[in-house]
Residue, then its C-alpha position, 0 to 999 in steps of 0.5 A: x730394359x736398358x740392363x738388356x740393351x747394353x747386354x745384347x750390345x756388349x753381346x754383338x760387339x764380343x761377338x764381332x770381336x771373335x768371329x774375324x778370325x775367319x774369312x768367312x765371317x768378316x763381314x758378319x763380324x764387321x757387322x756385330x761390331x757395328x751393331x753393338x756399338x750403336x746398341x751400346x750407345x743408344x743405352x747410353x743415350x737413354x740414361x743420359x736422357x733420363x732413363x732409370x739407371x741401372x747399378x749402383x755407385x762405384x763399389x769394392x764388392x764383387x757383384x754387381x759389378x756393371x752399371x750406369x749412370x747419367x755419367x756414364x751414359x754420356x761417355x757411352x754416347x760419346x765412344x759410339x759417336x767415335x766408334x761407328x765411324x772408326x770401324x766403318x773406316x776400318x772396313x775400308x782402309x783395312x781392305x787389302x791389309x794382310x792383319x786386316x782380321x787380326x786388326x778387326x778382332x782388336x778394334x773390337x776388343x779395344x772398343x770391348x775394354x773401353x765399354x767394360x771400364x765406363x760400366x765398371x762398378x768393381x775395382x777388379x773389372x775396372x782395373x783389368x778393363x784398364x790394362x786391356x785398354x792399355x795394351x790393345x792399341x800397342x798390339x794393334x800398332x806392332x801388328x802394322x810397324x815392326x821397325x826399330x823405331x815403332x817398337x821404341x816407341x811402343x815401349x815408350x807408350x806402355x812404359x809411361x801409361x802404366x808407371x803413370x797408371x800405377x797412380x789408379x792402381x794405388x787410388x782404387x786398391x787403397x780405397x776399395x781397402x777401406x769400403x770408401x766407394x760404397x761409404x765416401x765419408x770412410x776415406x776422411x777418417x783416415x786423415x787429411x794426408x791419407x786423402x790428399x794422397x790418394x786423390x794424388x794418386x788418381x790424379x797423376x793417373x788418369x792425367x797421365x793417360x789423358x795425355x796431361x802435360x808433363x805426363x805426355x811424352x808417350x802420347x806424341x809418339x804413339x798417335x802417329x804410328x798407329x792406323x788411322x782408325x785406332x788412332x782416331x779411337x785413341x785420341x778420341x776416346x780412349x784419353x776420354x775415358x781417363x777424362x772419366x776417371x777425373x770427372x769422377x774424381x772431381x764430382x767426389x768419387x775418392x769424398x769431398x775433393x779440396x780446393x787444391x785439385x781445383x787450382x792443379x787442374x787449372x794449371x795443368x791444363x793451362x800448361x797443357x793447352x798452351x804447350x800442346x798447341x804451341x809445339x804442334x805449330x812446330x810440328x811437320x808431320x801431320x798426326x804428329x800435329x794433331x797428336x799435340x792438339x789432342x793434349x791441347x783441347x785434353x787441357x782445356x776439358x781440365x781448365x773446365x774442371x778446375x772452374x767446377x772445383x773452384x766455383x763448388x768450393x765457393x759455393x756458386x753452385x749454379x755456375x758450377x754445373x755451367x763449367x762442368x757442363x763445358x767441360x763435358x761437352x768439350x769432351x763430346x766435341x773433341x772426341x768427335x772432331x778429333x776423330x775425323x781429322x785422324x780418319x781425314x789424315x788416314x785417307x790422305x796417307x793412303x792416297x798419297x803415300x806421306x802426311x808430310x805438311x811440306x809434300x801435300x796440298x790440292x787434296x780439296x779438288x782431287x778427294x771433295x768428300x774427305x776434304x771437305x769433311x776434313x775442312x769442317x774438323x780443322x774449323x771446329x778444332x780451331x774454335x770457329x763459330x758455329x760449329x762445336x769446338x766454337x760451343x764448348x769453348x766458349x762456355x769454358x771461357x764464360x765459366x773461367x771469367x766468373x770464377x775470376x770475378x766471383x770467387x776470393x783472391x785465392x781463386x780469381x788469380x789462377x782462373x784469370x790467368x787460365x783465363x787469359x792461356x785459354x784465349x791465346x790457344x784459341x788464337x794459336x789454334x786458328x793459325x796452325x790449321x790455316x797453317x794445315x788447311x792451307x798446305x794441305x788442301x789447298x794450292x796446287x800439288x806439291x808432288x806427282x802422287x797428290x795430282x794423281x789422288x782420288x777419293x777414297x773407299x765409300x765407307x771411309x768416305x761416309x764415316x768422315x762426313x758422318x763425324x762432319x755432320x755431327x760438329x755441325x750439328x753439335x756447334x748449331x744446338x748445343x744447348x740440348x746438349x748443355x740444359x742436360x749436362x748441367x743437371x748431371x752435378x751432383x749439388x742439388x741448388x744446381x739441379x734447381x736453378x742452372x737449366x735457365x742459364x743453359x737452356x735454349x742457348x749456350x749461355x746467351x750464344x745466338x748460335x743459329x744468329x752466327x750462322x746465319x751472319x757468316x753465312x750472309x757475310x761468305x755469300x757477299x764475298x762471293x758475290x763482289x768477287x764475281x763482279x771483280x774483273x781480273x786478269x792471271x799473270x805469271x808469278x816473278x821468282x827472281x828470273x826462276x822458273x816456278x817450281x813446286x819446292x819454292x812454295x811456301x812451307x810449314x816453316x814460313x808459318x811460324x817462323x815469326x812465333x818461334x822467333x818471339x819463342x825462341x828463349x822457349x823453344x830454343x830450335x836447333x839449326x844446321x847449316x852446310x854446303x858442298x864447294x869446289x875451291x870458292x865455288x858453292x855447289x850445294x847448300x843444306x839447311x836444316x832445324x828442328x824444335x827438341x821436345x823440351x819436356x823431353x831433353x830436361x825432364x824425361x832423358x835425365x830421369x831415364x839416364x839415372x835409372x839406367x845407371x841406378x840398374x848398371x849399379x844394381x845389376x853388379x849384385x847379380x853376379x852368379x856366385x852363391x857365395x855372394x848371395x849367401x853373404x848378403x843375406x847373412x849382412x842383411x840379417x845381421x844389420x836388421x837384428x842389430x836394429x832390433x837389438x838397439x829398438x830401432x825396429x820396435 
């Protein structure tokens, strides 16, 4: 039953993916599409549940070469969580785009690839659902922006996801090579170093895809320029499928991983979190910000993994299904308030013509419905309680404080110090979005285009208070989500003993008790500020007259961090003005904070390359006579090496 299903939903969406290309089928197509995701992921949702899966593990041979698992089923969930609202947006901010079809066609073919590389159970249909997944978005990005800088950036983002992904490649080929999908103990007869190679290799892959720091440049850059809905499906699902890819590995895709993956994803995902969240407080541009949150919340699903490891390591078996549980779930979650927060920035952009932090605010009265669903997305992500980002945090933060006092010194020390990043994010996270929330929705409108705003599209509407809806939901019960989550661990004193600790809760978190108090404390602010008597008077700027460009800026916010930062961040200021004789007419000021992993790890490596390829670039010269003597020095060299044993 369920092999029929997911057949009959990649069916529907192939079809909604091809019939675009005519006018007339638009809507059928549009239809099919939606169809097929929702079949896709009830299927999913049936495996998570229980079902019996379809398929085996995942195998070198040729056939089959599809199926699920309880894993998979849960990714499956996730990507319709994300797609259905992100194709029911599309139907509407597509509108009167003149790529519209072609952008249809794609945005089923992306969801198409993502679907073919969760059910992937042979090397061939995973790595070519990989490439796909890869180059479809930039597709979609170049059919919108043509200029200069959006091709850079495209380049950018193919280069560095697949010289990063060339790590999967090499993971997989050299697995597949010796039969270790279908015999994991095939992998370990080849050494220690062959292992650790290869689960390198893998990592540095799908970390790279996931957008993990130092392997993220490419991510900052593509989100933005994206449509809203495609970057809604990128950030909320495609870098989740290459958090698949390290599930899988951590639960021993490649054999029984060591503990060094455990302290590597601790550390990288502390940096991961800590620096996303940190430069997206410095960022002016809204998706630009929300790009870096998304390696923000991508590091703590692998400080979530990293306490898996480590706590399996050393034998907690029943707090390591609780931190893969947490991990998972933050996965749910921020695929979910991710996504509606690029719909929500989707929908201001076409209202008002710019996602400038500086050149909004008053979106809540003039677009209710969109910014209050964007509201929601801003409390979840900056961990609020009760809602889901809350949830997952938390339980990731419960699963690092015990492998800091349950495991040995070697352990301890890395967790309690991820502990302690996981912490400082979640209070650097609250700030940015106040920051957010604050210049964006609230205040009055810094430019004539925000007065005039207005609601959008029903369907662009309906799927932002969809995805709402749903971290409500998942912030209210998470626990129906965790005491299944927690049986997915592959160890079976886990299987027997952790629902206790996930079920009915979230481990102890009285979720409906929270609500129930904030709900209580918001009523009597209400209240008491209904029996406040006051009076409005005009705002003193030092004898000027009110005006919009004097309000408070996305600078202001964080100028007291990036002073304490400064040593970091090390922002770069400008300072100039115009005079006539002693008189100032006009003074500019302008800063930036330079992407550091940039300035001193990308641009030297991307200078040395260029001129390694100036060097090599002078053997082609056109002359036959020069490639002719090449070759002869070439032969000549290697037969002398012969000749000395050097080669034998």
């Amino acid at each position: 039953m369920t092999a029929a299903l997911l057949l009959a939903g990649v069916v529907l969406l192939t079809v909604g993916s091809i019939a675009p290309m005519s006018t007339r089928l638009t809507a059928v197509a549009q239809a099919c599409q939606l169809a097929g995701i929702v079949v896709v992921g009830a299927s999913g949702a049936a495996v998570f549940a229980g079902a019996p899966a379809i398929g085996g593990p995942f195998r070198d041979a040729v056939a089959p070469a599809v199926g699920v698992d309880p894993v998979t089923g849960f990714f499956l969930l996730a990507l319709a969580v994300v797609a259905v609202p992100g194709v029911l947006f599309a139907v509407g901010s597509l509108a009167v785009d003149p790529s519209a079809r072609a952008l249809h066609s794609l945005t089923g073919l992306f969801v198409l690839a993502m679907v073919g590389v969760l059910l992937a159970r042979d090397v061939t249909v995973f790595l070519a659902c990989w490439e796909l997944m890869t180059l479809l978005p930039a597709t979609m990005i170049l059919l919108t922006r043509r200029d200069r800088s959006v091709r850079r950036t495209v380049f950018v983002y193919l280069a560095m996801t697949h010289l990063g992904g060339a790590g999967v490649w090499v993971a997989l080929l050299a697995t597949a090579s010796v039969h270790g999908f279908s015999d994991p103990t095939a992998l370990a007869h080849h050494g220690v170093l062959a292992v650790t190679g290869i689960s390198a290799a893998a990592a540095v892959g799908f970390g790279t895809k996931a957008g993990l720091m130092p392997l993220h440049s490419w991510l900052p850059r593509a989100h933005p320029v994206a449509p809203a809905h495609a970057s809604a499906l990128m950030s909320g699902m495609m870098i989740k499928v290459a958090v698949y890819g390290l599930v899988r590995l951590a639960m021993g895709w490649l054999g029984p991983p060591a503990s060094w993956l455990g302290w590597a994803l601790l550390v990288v995902g502390a940096l991961s979190a800590l620096g996303g969240v940190v430069y997206a407080l410095v960022q002016h541009e809204l998706k630009r910000l929300l790009a870096f949150h998304s390696i923000e919340n991508v590091g703590i699903i692998a400080l979530g993994l990293g306490a898996y490891l480590l706590l399996r390591t050393h034998g907690a078996s029943v707090w390591a299904s609780l931190a893969l549980a947490a991990a998972l779930l933050h996965t749910l979650n921020h695929a979910t308030f991710k996504a509606l927060l690029f719909l929500g920035a989707g929908a201001f952009g076409q209202q008002v013509g710019s996602l400038d932090l500086d050149r909004l605010g008053g979106l809540l009265r003039r677009m209710p419905w969109t910014g209050g669903s964007f509201l929601i997305g801003a409390m979840a992500i900056a961990g609020l309680p009760p809602l889901n980002g809350f949830a997952s945090e938390w339980l990731t933060m419960q699963a690092l404080v015990h492998t800091a006092i349950g495991t040995p010194a070697s352990a301890a020390l890395p967790a309690a110090l991820a502990a302690a990043a996981l912490a400082a994010t979640a209070a650097l996270a609250a700030l940015c979005f106040v920051k957010v929330v604050g210049l964006t929705l609230l205040g009055p409108p810094r430019r004539e285009a925000c007065a005039r705003a207005s609601e959008v599209a029903p369907s662009m509407r309906t799927a932002t208070v969809f995805l709402a809806a749903c971290c409500v939901g998942l912030g209210l019960a998470p626990g129906l989500l965790v005491s299944r989550l927690v049986t997915l661990t592959p160890h079976p004193a886990a299987l027997a003993t952790a629902g206790g600790i996930a079920a009915p809760g979230t481990g102890g978190l009285p979720t409906v008790g929270l609500l129930v108090t904030l709900v209580g404390l918001a009523a009597a602010l209400v209240w008491a500020r209904s029996r406040r008597v006051s009076a409005t008077a005009p705002v003193w700027i030092c004898g000027q007259p009110a005006d919009p460009a004097l309000a408070w800026t996305s600078a202001a916010f964080t100028k007291p961090l990036r002073l304490v930062l400064e040593p970091v961040l090390r922002p770069e200021r400008s300072l100039g003005f115009d005079s006539d004789r002693a008189i100032v007419r006009r003074i500019s000021y302008a800063s930036a904070v330079p992407h550091l992993f940039d300035t001193h790890l990308f641009e030297p490596v991307v200078r040395a390359a260029l001129a390694g390829a100036r060097i090599a670039r002078r053997l082609q010269s056109g002359s036959l006579r020069g490639y002719a003597l090449s070759l002869l020095v070439l032969v000549l060299t290697l037969l002398v090496f012969a000749r000395l044993g050097v080669l034998s």
